[in-house]
BAKEDO-258899 format. One record per residue (C-alpha): chain; residue number from 1; x, y, z; residue in one letter. Coordinates in Angstrom, 2 decimals, always signed. Each point is the difference from the previous one (the first is absolute). Layout:
% BAKEDO-258899
 chain   n       x       y       z res
     A NUM       X       Y       Z   A
...
END
This chain:
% BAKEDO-258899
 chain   n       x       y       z res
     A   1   +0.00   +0.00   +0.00   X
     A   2   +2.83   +2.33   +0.79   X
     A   3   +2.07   +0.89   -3.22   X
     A   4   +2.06   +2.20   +1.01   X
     A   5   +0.30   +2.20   +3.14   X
     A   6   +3.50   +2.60   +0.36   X
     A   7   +0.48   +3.08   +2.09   X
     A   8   +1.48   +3.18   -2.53   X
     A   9   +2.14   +2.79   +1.20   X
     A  10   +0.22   +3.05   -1.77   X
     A  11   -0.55   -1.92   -3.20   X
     A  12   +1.76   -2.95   +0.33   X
     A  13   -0.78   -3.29   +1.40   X
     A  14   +1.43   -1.01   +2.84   X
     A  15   -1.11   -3.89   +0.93   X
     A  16   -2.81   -2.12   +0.44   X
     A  17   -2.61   +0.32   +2.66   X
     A  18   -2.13   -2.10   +2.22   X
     A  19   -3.40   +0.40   +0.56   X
     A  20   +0.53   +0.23   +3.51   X
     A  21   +2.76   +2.78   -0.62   X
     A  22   -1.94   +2.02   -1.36   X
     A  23   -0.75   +2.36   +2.92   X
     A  24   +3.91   +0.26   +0.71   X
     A  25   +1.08   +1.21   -3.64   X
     A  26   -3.56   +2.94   +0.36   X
     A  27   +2.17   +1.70   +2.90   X
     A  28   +2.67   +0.79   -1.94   X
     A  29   +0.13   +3.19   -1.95   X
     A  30   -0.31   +0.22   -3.96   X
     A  31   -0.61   -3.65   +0.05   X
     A  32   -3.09   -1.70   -2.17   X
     A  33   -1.00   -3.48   -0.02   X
     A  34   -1.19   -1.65   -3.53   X
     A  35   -1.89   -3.18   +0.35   X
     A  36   -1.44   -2.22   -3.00   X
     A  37   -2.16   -2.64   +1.01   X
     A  38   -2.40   -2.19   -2.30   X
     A  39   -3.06   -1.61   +0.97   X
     A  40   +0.65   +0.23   +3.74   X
     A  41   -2.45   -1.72   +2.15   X
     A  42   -2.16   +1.98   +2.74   X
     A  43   +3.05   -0.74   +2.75   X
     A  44   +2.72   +1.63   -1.55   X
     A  45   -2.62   +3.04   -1.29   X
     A  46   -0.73   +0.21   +3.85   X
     A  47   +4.01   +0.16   +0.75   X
     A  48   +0.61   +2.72   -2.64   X
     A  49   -2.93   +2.18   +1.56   X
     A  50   +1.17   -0.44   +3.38   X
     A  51   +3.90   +0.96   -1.20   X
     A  52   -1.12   +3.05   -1.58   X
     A  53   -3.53   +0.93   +1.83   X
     A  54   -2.21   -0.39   -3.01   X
     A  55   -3.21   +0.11   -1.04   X
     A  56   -2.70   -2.90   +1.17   X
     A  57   -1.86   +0.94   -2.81   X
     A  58   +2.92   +0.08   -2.84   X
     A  59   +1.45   -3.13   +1.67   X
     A  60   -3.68   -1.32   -0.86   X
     A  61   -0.06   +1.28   -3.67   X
     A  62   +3.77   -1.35   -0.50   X
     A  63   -1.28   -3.54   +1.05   X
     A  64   -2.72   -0.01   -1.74   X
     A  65   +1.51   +1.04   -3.33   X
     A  66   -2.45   +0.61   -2.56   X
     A  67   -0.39   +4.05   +0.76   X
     A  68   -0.43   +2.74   -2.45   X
     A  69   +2.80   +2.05   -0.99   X
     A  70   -0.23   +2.50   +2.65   X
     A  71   +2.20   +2.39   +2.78   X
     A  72   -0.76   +1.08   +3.18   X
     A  73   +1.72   +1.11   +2.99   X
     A  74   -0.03   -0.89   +3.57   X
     A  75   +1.58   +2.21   +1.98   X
     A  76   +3.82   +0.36   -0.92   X
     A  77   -0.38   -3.13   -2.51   X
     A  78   -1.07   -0.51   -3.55   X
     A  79   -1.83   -3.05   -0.89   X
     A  80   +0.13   -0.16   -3.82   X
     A  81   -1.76   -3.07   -2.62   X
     A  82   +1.27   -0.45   -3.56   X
     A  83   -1.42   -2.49   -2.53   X
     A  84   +3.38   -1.57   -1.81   X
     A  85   -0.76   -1.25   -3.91   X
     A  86   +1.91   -2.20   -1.76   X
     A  87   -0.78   -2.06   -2.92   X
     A  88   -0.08   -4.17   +0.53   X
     A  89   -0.19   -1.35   -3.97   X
     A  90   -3.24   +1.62   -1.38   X
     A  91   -1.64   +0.98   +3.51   X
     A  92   +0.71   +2.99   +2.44   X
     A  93   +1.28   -1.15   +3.41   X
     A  94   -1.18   +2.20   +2.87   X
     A  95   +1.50   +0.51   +3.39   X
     A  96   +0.49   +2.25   +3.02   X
     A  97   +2.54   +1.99   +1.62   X
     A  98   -0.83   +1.40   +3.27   X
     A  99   +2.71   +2.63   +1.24   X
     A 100   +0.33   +1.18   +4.01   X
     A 101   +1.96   +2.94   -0.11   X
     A 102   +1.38   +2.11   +3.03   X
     A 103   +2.85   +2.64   +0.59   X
     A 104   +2.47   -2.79   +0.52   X
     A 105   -1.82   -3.33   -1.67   X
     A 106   -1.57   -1.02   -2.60   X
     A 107   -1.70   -3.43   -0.20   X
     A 108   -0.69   -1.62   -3.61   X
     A 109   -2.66   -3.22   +0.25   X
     A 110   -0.37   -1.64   -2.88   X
     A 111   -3.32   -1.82   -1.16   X
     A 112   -0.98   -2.66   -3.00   X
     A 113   +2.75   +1.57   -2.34   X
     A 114   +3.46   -1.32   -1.62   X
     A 115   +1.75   +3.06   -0.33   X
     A 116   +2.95   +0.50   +2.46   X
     A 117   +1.22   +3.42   +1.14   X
     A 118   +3.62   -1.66   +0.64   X
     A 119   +1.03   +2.20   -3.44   X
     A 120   -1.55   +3.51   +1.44   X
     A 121   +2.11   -0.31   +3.51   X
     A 122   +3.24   -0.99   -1.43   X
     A 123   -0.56   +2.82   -2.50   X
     A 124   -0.89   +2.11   +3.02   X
     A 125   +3.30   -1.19   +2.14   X
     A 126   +2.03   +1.01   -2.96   X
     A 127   -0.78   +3.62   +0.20   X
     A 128   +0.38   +0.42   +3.70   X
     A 129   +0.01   +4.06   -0.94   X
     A 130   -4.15   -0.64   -0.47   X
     A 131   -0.38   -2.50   +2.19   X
     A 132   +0.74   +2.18   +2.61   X
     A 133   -3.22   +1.94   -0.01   X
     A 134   -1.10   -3.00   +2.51   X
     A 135   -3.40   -2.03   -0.93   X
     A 136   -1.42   +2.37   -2.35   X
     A 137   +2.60   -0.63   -2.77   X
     A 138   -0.73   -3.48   +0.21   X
     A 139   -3.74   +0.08   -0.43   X
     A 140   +0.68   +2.39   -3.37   X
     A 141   +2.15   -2.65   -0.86   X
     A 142   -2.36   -2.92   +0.46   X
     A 143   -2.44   +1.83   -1.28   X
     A 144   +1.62   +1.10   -3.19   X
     A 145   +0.81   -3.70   -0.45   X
     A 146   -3.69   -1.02   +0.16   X
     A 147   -1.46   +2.89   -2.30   X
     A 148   +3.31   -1.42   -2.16   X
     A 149   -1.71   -3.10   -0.39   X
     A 150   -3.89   +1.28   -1.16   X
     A 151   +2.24   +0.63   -3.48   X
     A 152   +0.92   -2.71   -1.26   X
     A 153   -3.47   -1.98   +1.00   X
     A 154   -1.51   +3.04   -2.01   X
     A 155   +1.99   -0.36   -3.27   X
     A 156   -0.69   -3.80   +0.18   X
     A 157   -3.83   +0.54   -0.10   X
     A 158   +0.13   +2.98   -2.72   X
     A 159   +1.64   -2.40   -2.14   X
     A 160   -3.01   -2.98   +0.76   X
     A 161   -2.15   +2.89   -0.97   X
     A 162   +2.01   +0.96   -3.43   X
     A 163   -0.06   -3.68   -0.41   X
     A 164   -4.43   +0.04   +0.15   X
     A 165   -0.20   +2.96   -1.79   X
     A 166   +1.86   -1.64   -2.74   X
     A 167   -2.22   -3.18   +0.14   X
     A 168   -2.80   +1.89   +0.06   X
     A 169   +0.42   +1.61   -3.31   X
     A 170   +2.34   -2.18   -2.09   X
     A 171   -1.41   -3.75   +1.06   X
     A 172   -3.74   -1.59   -0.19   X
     A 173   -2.01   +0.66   +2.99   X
     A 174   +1.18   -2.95   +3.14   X
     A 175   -2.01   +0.01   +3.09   X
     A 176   +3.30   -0.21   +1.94   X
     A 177   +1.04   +3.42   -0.98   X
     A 178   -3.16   +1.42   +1.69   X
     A 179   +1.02   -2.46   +3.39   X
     A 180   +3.53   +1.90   -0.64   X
     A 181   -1.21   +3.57   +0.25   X
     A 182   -2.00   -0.67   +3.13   X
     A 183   +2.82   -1.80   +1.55   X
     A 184   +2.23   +3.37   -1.12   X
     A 185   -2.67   +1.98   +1.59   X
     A 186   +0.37   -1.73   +3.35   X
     A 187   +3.12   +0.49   +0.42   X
     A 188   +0.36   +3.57   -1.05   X
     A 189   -2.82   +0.61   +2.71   X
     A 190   +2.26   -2.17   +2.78   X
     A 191   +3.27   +2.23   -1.18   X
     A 192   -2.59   +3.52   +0.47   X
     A 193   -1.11   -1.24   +3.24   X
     A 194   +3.72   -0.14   +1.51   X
     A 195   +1.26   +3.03   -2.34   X
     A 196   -2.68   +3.06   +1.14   X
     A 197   +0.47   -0.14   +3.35   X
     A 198   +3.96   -0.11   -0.25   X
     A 199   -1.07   +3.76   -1.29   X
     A 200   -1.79   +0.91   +3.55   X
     A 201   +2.94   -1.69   +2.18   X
     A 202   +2.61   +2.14   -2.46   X
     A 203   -1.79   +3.53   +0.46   X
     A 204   +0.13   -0.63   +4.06   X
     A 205   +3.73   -0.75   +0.18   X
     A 206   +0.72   +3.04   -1.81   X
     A 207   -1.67   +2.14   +2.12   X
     A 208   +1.79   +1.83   +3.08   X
     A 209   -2.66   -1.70   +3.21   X
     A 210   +2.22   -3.62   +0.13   X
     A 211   +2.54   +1.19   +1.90   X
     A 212   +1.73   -3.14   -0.69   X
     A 213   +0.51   +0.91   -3.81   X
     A 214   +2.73   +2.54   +0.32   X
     A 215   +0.18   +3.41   -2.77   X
     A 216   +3.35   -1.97   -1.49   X
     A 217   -2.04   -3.20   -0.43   X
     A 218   -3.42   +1.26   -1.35   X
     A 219   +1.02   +0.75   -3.60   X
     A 220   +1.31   -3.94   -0.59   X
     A 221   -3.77   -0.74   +0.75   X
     A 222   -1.10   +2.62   -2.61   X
     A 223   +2.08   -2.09   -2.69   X
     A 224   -2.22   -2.55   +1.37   X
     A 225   -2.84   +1.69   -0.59   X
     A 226   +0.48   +0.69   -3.47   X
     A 227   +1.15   -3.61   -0.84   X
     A 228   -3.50   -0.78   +1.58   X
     A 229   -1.75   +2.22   -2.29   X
     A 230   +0.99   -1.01   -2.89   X
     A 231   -0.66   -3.63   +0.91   X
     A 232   -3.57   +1.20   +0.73   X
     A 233   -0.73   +1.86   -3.63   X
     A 234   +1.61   -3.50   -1.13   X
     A 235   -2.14   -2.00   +1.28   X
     A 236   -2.94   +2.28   -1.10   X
     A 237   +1.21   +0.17   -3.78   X
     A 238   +0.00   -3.59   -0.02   X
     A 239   -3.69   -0.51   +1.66   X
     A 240   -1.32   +2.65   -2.49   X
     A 241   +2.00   -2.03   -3.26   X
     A 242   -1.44   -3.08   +1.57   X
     A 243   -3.74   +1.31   +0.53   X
     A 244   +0.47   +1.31   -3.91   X
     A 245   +1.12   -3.75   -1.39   X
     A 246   -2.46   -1.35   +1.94   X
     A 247   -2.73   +2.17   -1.89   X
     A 248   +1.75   -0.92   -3.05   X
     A 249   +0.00   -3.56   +0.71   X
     A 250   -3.45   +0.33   +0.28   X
     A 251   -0.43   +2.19   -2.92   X
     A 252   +1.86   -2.90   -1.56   X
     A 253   -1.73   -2.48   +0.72   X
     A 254   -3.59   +2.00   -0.90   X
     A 255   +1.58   +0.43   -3.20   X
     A 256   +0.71   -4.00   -0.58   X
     A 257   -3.19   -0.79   +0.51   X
     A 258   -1.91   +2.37   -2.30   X
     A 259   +2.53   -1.28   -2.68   X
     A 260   -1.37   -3.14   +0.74   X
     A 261   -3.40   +0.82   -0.28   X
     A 262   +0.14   +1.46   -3.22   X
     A 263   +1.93   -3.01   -1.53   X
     A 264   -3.22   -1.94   +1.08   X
     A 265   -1.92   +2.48   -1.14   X
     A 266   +1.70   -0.02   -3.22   X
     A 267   -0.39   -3.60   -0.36   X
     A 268   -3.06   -0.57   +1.31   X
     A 269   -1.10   +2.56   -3.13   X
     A 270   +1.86   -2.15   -2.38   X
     A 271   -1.68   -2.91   +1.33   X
     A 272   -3.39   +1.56   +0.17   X
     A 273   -0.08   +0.57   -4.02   X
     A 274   -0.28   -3.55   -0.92   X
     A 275   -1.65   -1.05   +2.90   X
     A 276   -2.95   +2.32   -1.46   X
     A 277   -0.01   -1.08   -3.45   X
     A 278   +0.22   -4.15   +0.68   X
     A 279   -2.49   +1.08   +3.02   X
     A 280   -3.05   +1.73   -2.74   X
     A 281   +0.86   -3.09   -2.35   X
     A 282   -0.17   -2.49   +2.57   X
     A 283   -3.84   +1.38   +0.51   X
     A 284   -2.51   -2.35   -1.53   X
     A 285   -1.64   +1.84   -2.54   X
     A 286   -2.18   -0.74   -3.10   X
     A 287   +0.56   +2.88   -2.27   X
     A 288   +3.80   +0.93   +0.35   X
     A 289   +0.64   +0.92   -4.02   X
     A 290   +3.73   -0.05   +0.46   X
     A 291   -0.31   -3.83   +0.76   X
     A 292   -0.68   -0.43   -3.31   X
     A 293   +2.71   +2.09   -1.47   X
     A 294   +2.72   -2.10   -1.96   X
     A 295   +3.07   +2.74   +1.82   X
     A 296   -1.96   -0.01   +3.23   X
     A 297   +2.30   -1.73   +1.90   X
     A 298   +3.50   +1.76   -1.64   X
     A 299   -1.60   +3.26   +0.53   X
     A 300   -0.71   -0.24   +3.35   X
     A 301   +3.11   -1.95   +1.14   X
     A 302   +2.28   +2.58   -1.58   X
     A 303   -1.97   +2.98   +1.20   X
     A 304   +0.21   -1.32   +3.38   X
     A 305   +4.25   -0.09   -0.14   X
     A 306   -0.25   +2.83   -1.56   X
     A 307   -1.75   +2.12   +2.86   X
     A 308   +2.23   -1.56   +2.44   X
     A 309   +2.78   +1.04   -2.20   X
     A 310   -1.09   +3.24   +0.56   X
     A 311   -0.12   +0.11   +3.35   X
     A 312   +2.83   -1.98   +0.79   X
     A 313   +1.56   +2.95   -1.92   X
     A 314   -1.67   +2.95   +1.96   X
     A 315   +0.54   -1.06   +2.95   X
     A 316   +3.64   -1.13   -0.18   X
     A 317   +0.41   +3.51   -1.11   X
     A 318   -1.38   +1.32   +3.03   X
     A 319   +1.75   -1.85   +2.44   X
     A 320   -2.89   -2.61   +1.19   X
     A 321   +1.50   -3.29   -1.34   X
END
């Protein structure tokens, strides 16, 4: 459960810590704990609020899991919930990080995701000049790394939507291309439901009431910010292309099926010709003077290809067969 847990001085890390330490290394000045823990059970949530005076009610949401993206504060501590995306073969993977962060700590718990912030801290360690602004630097940094990540997952489903768009209009109608789009439109609603409120949790960090986010730090989460934006008029770009090709799929497929009617309609008026003539010669008539005509039979056999002639021609010509 515990992934990694060090004490920092003025930038740089100095060792490893023990839960039970934890209170020790607090006392000391310019000192901040970073702990990473995944999936920990309700005991070891219980130990970390008790080591840094947390929350019952953020201790609650972090065991859960679960939570919309969301920040509040409790007193001198900022508990903060961020949706991570990341793509796992065609589908979008969805998980949580839940961050604790204090004037010397900052707590990372991780919920049903892959992704490992390993990367961000050693990137962190190596510029000791940042890392010095204390806890605040390293959520930027984590959080940079998980607004990273919506990019990628993004470009992967605008190409599956180039990919429709282009079956839509250059192949035969397939039922599976209308599954497709619907499947593309739930996951571009899953990626808007963790990107908007990344927007909300942005705008508060940047403003001067968290006492925690010092003046040097706040413009790293304003780079934040915009990456967020962007990734938000992404995402709506694609759900408008995708609520367009879903119109034209429809339109499409409308459009097949008059075709088809008027090729039965076309041939069912081809048929109909000498279904008329054998039908008023089939009738059982006495006087019928053309029965007794020698070209009788030629004359109607040959008019009756010939007005199908016709009108095999005409409507070829239009389009119906």
């Amino acid at each position: 459960m515990i992934v990694d847990c060090a004490e920092y001085h003025e930038g740089c890390r100095v060792t490893k810590v023990a839960i039970a330490d934890i209170n020790e290394v607090l006392k000391k000045p310019n000192r901040f704990v970073w702990i990473g823990l995944q999936e920990p059970d309700e005991a070891m949530l219980k130990t970390i609020q008790k080591e840094f005076g947390l929350h019952e009610l953020a201790i609650e949401d972090a065991l859960r899991a679960h939570q919309r993206p969301k920040i509040e504060a409790y007193g001198d501590t900022l508990f903060i919930v961020l949706r991570t995306v990341q793509m796992k073969g065609k589908r979008v993977e969805l998980g949580e990080t839940h961050f604790f962060v204090g004037h010397n700590f900052i707590v990372t718990v991780r919920h049903g995701s892959t992704i490992s912030y390993a990367e961000v801290r050693a990137r962190c360690e190596s510029t000791p000049q940042l890392l010095r602004r204390g806890p605040a630097f390293a959520l930027y940094a984590l959080m940079d790394a998980i607004v990273d990540q919506y990019f990628p997952v993004i470009d992967t489903l605008e190409d599956d939507l180039t990919s429709i768009e282009e079956k839509i209009f250059h192949e035969k109608f397939r039922r599976d291309t209308t599954v497709k789009i619907y499947k593309l439109r739930r996951q571009l609603l899953d990626v808007k439901r963790s990107v908007s409120p990344l927007i909300d949790i942005c705008n508060r960090l940047m403003r001067f009431d968290l006492k925690i986010i010092d003046d040097d730090t706040r413009p790293y989460f304003r780079d934040v910010y915009d990456h967020t934006i962007r990734i938000n008029e992404m995402v709506d770009n694609s759900r408008e292309l995708l609520s367009a090709a879903l119109e034209a799929n429809l339109s499409m497929i409308t459009i097949s099926q008059s075709e088809i009617s008027k090729k039965f309609a076309g041939w069912a008026a081809l048929i109909a010709v000498p279904t008329m003539i054998a039908g008023i010669y089939g009738m059982n008539f006495k006087s019928m003077p053309e029965l007794q005509w020698t070209w009788g039979y030629p004359f109607f056999l040959v008019s009756t290809v010939a007005i199908c002639m016709v009108l095999y021609y005409r409507f070829k010509r239009s389009g119906w067969l």
